[in-house]
N, C-alpha and C positions, 0 to 999 in steps of 0.2 A: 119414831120409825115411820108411821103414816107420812109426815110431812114430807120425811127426804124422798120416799114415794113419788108422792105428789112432785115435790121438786124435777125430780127425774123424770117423772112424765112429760111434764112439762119445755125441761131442756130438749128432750127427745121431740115431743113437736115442733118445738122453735127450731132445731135443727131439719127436720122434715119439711119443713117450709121452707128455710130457706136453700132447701138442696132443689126444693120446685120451683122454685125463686128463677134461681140460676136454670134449668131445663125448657126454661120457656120466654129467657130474655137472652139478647146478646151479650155475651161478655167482653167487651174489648180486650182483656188481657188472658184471653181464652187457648191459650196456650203454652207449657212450659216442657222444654225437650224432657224424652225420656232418661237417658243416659244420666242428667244432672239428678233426676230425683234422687231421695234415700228415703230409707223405713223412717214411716212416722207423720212424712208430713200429708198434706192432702191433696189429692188433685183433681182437676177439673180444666175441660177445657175438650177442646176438636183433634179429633184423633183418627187414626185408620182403622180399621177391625176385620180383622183375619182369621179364618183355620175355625169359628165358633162353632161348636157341640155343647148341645144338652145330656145332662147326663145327672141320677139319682143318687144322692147320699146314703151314708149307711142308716141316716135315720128316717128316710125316704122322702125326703125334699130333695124339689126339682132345682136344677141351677144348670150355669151355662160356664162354659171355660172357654178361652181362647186368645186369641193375641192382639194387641192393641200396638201401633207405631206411630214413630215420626221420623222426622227426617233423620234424627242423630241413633236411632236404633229400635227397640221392640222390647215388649216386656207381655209373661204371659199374666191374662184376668182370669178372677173367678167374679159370677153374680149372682146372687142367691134369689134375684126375683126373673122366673124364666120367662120370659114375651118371646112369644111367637113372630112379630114383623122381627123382633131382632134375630134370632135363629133361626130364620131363612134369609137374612141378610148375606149376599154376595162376598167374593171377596174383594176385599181395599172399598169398604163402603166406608162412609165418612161418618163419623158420630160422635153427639155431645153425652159428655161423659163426667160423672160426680163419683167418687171415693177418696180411697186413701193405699198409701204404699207399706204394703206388709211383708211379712216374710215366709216364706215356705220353701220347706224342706233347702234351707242355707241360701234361696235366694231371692230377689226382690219380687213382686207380687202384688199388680192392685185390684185390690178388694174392691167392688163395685158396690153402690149404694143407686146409684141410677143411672140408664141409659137411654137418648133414642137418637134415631134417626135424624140426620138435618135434613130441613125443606125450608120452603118459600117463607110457609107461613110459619116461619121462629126468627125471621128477618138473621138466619145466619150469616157471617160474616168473617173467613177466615183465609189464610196465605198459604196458599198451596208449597210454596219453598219451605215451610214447617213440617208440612208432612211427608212430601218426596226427598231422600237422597236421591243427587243431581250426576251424573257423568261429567267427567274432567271435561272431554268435548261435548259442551253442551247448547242447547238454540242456533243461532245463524253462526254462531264464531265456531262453531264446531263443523258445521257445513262450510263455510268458509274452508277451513283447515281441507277438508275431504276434497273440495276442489282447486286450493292449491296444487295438495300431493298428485290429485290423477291428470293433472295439465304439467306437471313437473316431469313423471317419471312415463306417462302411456304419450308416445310418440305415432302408435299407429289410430288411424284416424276410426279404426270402424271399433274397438277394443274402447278407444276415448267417449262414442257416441252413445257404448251399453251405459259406461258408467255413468255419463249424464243424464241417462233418460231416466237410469234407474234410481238416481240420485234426486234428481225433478220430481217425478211422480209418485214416489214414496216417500216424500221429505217428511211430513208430521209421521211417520211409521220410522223415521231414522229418528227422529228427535225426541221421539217418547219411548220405545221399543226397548226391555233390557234385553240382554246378551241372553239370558238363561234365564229359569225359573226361582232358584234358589241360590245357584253357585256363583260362578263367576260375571263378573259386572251383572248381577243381577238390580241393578238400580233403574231412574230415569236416563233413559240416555244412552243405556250400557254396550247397546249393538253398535252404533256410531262410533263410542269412543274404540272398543273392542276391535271392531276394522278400522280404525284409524290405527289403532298399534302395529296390528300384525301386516297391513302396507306398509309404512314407514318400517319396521325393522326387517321386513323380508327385502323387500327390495336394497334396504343397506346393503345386508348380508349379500345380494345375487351381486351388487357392483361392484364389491369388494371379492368374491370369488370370479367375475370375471377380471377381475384386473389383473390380481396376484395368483391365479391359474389359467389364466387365455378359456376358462368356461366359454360358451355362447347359451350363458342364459339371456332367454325372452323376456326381458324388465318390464317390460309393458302387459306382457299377458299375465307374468306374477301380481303383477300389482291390479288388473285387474279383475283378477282371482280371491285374490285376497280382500277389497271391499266388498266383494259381492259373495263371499263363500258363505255366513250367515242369514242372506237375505230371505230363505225363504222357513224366516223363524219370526215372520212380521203377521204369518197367518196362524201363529201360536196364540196370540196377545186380541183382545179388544179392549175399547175405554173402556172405564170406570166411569163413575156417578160426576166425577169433575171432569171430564175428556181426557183423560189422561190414559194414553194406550197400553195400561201396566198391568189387567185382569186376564190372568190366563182363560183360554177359548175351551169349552167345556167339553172335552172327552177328545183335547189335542195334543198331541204328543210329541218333544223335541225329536224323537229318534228317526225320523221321515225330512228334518229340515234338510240334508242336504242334498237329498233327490229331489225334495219342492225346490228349493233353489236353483237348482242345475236347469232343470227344465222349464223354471221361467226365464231364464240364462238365455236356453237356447231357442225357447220360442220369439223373446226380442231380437237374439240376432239373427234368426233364420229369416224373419219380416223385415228388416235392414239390409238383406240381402248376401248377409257375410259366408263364406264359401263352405263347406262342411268341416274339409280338416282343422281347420282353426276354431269351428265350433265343437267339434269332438274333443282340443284339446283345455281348451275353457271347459267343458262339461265336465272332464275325468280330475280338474282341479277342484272346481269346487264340489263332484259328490264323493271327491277320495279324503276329502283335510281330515277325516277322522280312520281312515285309513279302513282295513276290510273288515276288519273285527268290531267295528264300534257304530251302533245306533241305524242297524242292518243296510246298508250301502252296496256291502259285500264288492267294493269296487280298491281296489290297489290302486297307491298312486305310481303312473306308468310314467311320468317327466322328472327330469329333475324338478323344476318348477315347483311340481305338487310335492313333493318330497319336500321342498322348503316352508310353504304353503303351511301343510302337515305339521311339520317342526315346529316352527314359531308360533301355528294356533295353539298347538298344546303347550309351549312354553309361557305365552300371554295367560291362559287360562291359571295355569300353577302361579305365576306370578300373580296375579289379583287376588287368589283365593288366601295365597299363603302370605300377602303384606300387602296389598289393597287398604287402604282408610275407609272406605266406605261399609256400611251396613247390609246385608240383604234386605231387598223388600221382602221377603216373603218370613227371613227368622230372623233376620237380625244380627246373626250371626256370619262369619266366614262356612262357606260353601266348603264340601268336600268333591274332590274330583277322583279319578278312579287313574289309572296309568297312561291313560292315552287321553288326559282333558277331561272336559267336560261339556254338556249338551250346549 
């Protein structure tokens, strides 16, 4: 009896060491997606960490809950040893992490055994395409595509010069930026890809109603209505610990984006010198795409334009949340959206 004691104690340090082993040297194979884990095996390696709370058991041990990702999805932790640098940890901080995959209440679950912080001095070493889901349009090839579309379809010259500039000077805020916080293309990338959707099929739909009803829709100001109707959801987001613009902005809130957007809309074009009526009608598309009820606007869309504008946002949004491949960053999960889209 003594001896298996002894035995087990014994295992139980060699295991405790080599879990300190691993928290303070690099691991080259320091990563394994979440999604592929199952109950049972172990893991270890550089993750995201999200949503963490401290919180007491019923036997009154302190511990931390919260959620851990990678690129392929999200899984929640529990850690029964509670550190204070880590529960004031940010969210989407990066961290090396030792346990194992358990089960709770029917679903997967890793048990923590150790956690910290990555820095300088741990010579950490890890691939940031492990930990972010990426946007369909994503880095220069997705910029690219964006100024394909607005040299294809904006014929008039002062409509062409918003989008460029606005495309210019917020590139690394187009390339990192998701669409949303939780819902829809809430990934890397997600704004970009998201108005790359809703140009291309709005503007289909307007040339195709003007052809086959003699409409006189404005293809040029839908279109650039449509790249620029989320832009001003770029002052939602700041980097994270890796420069990665995915950490929502502390006490910001998506229901104001399409008045910030409008009126940085219209203060580039008013300084370009563009005439009023055309910037009143740019303005009423992009603070109407959610139309009067949604995320206080309180503005109707008054063109047909914005009426399509309107439409296709809310359809793109339904479409990603309800068969999208991708994961949220924030649960991992598909987003829910409400009747008229989402933020």
């Amino acid at each position: 009896m003594i001896v298996n004691q002894v035995q087990t104690k014994m295992c139980d340090e060699e295991n405790r060491m080599m879990e300190e082993k691993t928290m303070t040297t690099y691991n080259p194979c320091g990563h394994y997606p979440l999604n592929d884990c199952t109950v049972g095996m172990s893991l270890y390696g550089y993750y995201l960490m999200r949503d963490v709370r401290g919180f007491t058991t019923r036997d009154g041990n302190r511990c931390l809950r919260g959620v851990i990702s990678d690129a392929s999805g999200s899984m929640p932790f529990v850690f029964f040893e509670n550190k204070e640098d880590i529960a004031e940890a940010k969210e989407f901080t990066t961290v090396y992490l030792v346990g194992r995959i358990t089960e709770y209440n029917g679903a997967k679950q890793a048990t923590l055994s150790r956690i910290r912080l990555t820095g300088p001095q741990y010579g950490d070493a890890y691939n940031l395409d492990d930990l972010y889901p990426r946007a369909r349009y994503s880095g220069r090839y997705g910029m690219g595509i964006a100024m394909r579309l607005i040299n294809y379809w904006i014929k008039d010259e002062e409509y062409l010069a918003v989008c460029q500039f606005m495309l210019n000077a917020y590139q690394e805020s187009w390339l990192s930026c998701p669409a949303s916080f939780a819902s829809h293309h809430a990934i890397v990338g997600g704004l970009l890809t998201h108005s790359i959707e809703v140009l291309y099929q709005a503007t289909t739909l307007a040339q195709k109603y003007n052809k086959c009803y003699h409409y006189d829709i404005d293809v040029g100001l839908l279109a650039t209505a449509c790249l620029l109707h989320d832009i001003g959801k770029i002052h939602c987001f700041e980097e994270d610990d890796n420069g990665v613009m995915i950490r929502p902005v502390a006490d910001a809130s998506m229901e104001n984006h399409a008045f910030v957007g409008a009126m940085m809309v219209r203060d580039l074009a008013s300084s370009m010198g563009m005439g009023k009526e055309k910037q009143d009608r740019l303005v009423n598309l992009i603070i109407s795409h959610h139309s009067s009820k949604y995320f206080g606007t309180g503005v109707d869309p008054a063109y047909r334009e914005a009426a399509i504008l309107s439409m296709i946002d809310n359809l793109d949004c339904h479409i990603d949340v309800s068969f999208g491949d991708n994961p949220s960053l924030r649960t991992g999960k598909r987003g829910q959206i409400g009747s008229h889209g989402a933020a």
